[in-house]
N, C-alpha and C positions, 0 to 999 in steps of 0.2 A: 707557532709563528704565523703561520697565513689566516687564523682566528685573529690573529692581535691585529694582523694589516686588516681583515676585511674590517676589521671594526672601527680603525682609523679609514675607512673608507665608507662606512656607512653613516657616522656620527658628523662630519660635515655635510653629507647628504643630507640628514633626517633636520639638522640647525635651518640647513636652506630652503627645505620644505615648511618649515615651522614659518620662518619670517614671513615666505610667498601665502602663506595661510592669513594670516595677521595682518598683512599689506592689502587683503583680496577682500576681507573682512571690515578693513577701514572704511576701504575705496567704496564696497557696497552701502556701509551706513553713512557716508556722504552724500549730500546734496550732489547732484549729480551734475549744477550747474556749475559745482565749484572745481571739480575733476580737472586735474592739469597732463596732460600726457607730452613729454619730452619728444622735439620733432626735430627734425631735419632739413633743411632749404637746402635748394639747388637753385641758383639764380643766373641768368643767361641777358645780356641785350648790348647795347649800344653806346657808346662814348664819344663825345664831345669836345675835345681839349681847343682850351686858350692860354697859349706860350704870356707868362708874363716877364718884366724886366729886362734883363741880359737877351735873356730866352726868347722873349717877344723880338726885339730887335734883330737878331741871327736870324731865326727862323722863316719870321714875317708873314704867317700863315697859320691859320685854324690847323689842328689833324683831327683826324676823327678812328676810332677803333671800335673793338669786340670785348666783352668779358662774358667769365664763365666762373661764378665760387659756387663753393661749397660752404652750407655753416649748419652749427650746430646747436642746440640749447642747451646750454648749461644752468641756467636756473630759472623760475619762473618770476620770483620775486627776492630781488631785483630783477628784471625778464634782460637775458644778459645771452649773447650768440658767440660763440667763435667758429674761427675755419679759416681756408685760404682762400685768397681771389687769384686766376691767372688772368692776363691782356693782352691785348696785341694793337700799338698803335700806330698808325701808319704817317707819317710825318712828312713823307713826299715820294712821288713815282714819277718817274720820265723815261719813255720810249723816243726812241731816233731812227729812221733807216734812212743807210748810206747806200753807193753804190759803187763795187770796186771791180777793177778791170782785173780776170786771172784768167791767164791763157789766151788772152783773145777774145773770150768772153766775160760780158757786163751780169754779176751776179749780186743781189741785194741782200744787205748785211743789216741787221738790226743789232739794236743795242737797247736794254734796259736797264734802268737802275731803281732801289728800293731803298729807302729807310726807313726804319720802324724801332721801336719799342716793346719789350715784350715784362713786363714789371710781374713778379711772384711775387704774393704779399696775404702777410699774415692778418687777420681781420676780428676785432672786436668790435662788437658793437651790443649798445646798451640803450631798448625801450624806456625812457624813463615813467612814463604812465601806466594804468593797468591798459589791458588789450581791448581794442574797439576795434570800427570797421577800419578805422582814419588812423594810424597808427605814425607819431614820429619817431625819428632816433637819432641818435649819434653814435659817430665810428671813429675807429683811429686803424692806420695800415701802414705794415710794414716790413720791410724785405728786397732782395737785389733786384735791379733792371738789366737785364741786356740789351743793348745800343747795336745794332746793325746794318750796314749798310752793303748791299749783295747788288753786285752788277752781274750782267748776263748776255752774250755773245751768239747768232745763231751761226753766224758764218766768222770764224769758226767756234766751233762748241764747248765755248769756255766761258767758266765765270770768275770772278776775282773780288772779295769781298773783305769788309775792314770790320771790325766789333771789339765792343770796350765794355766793361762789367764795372753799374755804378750802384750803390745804394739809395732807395727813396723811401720817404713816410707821407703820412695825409691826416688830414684831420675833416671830418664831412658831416654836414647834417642830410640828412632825406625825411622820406616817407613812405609807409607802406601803407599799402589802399587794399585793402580786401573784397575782390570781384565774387569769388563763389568758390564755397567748398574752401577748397588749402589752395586754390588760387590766388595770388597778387599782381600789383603793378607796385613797382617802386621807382619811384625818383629822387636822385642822390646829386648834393650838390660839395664837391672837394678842392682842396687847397693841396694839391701835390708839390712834395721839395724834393730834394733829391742833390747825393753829392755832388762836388767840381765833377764832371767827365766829359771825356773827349767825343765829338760828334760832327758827322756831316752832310752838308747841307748842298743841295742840289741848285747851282747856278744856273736858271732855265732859258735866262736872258742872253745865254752863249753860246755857239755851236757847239752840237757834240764834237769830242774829241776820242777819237775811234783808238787810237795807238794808246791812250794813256786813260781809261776811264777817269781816275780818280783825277785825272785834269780838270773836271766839270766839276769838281766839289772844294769848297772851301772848309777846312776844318776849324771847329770852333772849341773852347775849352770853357765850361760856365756851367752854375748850378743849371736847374730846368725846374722852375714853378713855374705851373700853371691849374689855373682851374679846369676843373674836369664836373660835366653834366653826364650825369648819366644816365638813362630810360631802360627798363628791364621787368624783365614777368618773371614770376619767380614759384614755386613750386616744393609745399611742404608734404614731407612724408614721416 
């Protein structure tokens, strides 16, 4: 019995030794310019959003955010990547300080509010050319948003916050520019959709309203296209 297992333990060893010999032995009598090794990107930078339609109108404002994916190679020809992207976009912030009498004494109260975007999204994306320095592509992305808006209180030390969970896709072309080594710059240019969802919007042209934060916000219900630029360095391994 333990002969029979080691041997069902040595015969997909010796198969796997056998290919990695013959794979090692290809790879060596290959031109060596031709050699493809499957890599890895981590890409990190900057975004740009312009609210269009509905969106534009509500909004009335640029936002600007962060991203951070990860992708992977799955082929070389087709040269074809997947992975996820996370983000974070920031769609308006307003600070206030009040001043309220307690006890006798005049003590200052601040008030903040935030809202932001934070989009998970799944990412394909397909080189259509062989590889150069100048490298285009297209992409397509897709996956949930979180919509949130977080107020925040110093006197007294509470906050109170609203969030809604929508769906969005994108469709983008860019390009990747190869600087040195598995270094890149990439710049990406997208058409983000995303379902009806609920969201709000920071009336700046108002007094804050200290008893009822969500007094200062207008809620709005409407897809969210917008174009998004994005700037990013990006780093294979």
């Amino acid at each position: 019995m333990r002969q029979n297992a080691l041997r069902y333990l040595l015969l997909p060893l010796a198969i796997c030794f056998h290919v990695l010999c013959v794979a090692q032995e290809d790879v060596a009598q290959a031109d060596t310019s031709q050699t493809v090794f499957v890599t890895n990107r981590l890409i990190g930078g900057f975004t740009i959003g312009l609210p269009q339609s509905d969106y534009k109108a509500n909004l009335d404002d640029l936002f600007g955010g962060i991203r951070l994916a990860y992708l992977k190679e799955l082929s070389y020809e087709p040269w074809v990547f997947a992975g996820v992207e996370l983000s974070y976009w920031q769609l308006s912030s307003r600070t206030d300080l009040t001043e309220e009498e307690i006890d006798g004494e005049f003590v200052e109260n601040s008030y903040t509010a935030t809202t932001f975007i934070v989009p998970l999204q799944a990412v394909l994306r397909l080189y259509p050319l062989s590889e150069h320095r100048v490298n285009p592509f297209l992409e397509g992305r897709f996956g949930p948003k979180f919509i949130g808006t977080f107020t925040n209180y110093r006197v007294p030390d509470r906050s109170v916050d609203r969030s809604h969970l929508g769906f969005g896709y994108s469709g983008a072309l860019g390009v990747s520019i190869n600087i040195v080594d598995t270094y890149t710059i990439e710049v990406r240019g997208s058409y983000d959709f995303s379902t009806a969802t609920s969201y709000w919007v920071d009336d700046e042209t108002l007094p804050a309203v200290f008893a009822d934060p969500f007094a200062n916000f207008e809620r709005f219900n409407s897809t969210m296209p917008s174009v998004l630029i994005d700037i990013s360095a990006s780093m294979s391994f």
